[in-house]
PLY file of the C-alpha trace (Angstrom):
ply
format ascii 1.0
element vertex 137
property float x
property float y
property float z
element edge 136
property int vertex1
property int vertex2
end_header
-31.34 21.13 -24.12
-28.50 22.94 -24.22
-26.67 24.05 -20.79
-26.98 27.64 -19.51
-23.79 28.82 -18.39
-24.87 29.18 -15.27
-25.29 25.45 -14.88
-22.27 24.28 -16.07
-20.88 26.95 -13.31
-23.14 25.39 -10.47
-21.80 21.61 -11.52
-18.35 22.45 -11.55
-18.03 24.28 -8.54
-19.99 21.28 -6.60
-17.49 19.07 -8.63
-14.94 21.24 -6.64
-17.00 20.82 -3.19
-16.80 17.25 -3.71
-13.05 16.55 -4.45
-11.96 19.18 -1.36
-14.13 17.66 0.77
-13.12 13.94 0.13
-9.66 15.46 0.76
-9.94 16.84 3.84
-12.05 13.31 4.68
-15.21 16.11 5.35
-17.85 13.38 5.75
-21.23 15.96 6.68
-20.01 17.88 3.39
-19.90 14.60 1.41
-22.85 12.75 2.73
-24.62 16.45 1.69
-23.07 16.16 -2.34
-24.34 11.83 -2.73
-27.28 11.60 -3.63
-29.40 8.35 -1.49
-29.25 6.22 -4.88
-25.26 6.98 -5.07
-23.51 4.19 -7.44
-19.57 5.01 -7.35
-17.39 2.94 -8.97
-13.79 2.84 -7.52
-11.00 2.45 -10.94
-10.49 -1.03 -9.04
-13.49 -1.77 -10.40
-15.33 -2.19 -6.71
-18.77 -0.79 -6.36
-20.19 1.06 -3.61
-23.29 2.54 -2.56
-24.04 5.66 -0.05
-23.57 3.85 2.71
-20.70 1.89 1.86
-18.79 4.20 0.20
-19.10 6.66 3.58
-18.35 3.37 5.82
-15.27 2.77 3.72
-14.23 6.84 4.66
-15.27 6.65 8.00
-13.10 3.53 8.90
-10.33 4.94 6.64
-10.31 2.46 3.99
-9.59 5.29 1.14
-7.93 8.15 2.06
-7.19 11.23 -0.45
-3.63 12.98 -0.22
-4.06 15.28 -3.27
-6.50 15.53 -5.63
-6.44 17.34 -8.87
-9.40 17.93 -11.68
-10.96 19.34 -14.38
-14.06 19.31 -15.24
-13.61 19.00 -19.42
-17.29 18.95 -20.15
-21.04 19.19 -18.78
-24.19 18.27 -20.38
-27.55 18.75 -18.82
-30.92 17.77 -19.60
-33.88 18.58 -17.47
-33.07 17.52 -13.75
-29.65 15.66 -14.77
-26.12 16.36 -15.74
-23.73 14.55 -17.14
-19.95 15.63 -16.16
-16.72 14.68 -17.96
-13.73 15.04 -16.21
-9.99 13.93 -15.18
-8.85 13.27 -11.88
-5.11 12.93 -10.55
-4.98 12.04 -7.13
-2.27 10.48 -4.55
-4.65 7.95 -2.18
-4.08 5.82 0.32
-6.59 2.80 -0.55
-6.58 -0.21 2.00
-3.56 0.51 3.27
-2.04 0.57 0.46
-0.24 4.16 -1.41
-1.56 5.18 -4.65
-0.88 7.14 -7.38
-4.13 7.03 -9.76
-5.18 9.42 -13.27
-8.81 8.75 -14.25
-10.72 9.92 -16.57
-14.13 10.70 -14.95
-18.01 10.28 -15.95
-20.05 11.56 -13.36
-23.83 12.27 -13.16
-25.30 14.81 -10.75
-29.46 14.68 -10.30
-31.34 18.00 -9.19
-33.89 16.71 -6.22
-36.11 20.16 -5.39
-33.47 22.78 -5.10
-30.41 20.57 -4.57
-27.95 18.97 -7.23
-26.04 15.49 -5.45
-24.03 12.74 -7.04
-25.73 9.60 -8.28
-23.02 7.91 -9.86
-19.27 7.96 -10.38
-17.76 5.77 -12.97
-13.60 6.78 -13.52
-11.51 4.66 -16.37
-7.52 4.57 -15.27
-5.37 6.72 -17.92
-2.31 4.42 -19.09
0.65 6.76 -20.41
-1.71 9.39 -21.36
-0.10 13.08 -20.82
-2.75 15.23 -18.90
-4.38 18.17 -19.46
-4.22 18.98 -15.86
-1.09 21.38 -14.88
1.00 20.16 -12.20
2.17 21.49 -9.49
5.66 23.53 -10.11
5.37 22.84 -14.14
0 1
1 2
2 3
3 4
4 5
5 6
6 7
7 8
8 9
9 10
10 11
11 12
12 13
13 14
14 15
15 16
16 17
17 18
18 19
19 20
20 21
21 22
22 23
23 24
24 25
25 26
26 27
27 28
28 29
29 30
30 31
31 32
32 33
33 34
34 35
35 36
36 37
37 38
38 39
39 40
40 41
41 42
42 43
43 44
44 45
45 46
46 47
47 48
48 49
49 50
50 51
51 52
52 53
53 54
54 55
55 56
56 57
57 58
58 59
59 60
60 61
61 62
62 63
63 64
64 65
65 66
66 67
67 68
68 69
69 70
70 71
71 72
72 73
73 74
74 75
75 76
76 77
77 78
78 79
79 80
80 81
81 82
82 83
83 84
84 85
85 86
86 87
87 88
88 89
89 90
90 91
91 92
92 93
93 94
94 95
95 96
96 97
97 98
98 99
99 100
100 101
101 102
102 103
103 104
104 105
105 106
106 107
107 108
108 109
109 110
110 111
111 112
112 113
113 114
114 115
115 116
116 117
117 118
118 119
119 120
120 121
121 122
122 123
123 124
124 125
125 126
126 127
127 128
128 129
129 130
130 131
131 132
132 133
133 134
134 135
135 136
């Protein structure tokens, strides 16, 4: 199938939902863009699902700082879409400060009217430059 524009439009800017409201730690917005079936893989390699991964927000296990992304790439077929993406982002995770750069698979399902997250998978970038402009560059 190949995307209408106006897809690829709708993903992105939900893409962009997502990542400011994970940043401003808007949990209502959030639990509204994960789907019930939500698989999201952390770049430690740690696995959550809905619930966990809005527990581990909630107690303030992974905070966001500053997020930056791009959406490089979306493919849909029937209710499904597949994004690729890059992610920059200053975290606080357990306690512990974070700088990360993923790369970013992500697949959004369409249930009735409504497009939500069912899985996030992101692979760590090692000395890789970006294509996302910084800040002041």
């Amino acid at each position: 199938m190949i995307n209408e524009p106006s897809i690829t439009a709708l993903i992105s800017s939900l893409e962009e939902l997502r990542y400011q409201a994970m940043q401003s730690n808007d949990l209502e917005s959030i639990q509204r863009l994960l789907h019930p079936g939500l698989n999201y893989v952390h770049s430690s390699g740690k696995v959550d699902n809905l619930d966990s991964y809005l527990k581990s927000l909630r107690d303030g296990l992974s905070i966001y700082h500053r997020i930056q992304h791009v959406v490089h790439k979306v493919h849909q077929s029937g209710d499904s879409a597949i994004v690729f993406g890059e992610m920059i982002a200053d975290i606080t995770s357990h306690g512990v400060a974070k700088s990360i750069h993923n790369l970013t698979l992500n697949i959004w399902l369409r249930t009735g009217m409504n497009w939500q997250l069912f899985a996030y998978q992101p692979t760590p970038v090692a000395n890789r430059s970006s294509s996302i402009p910084v800040a002041g560059e």
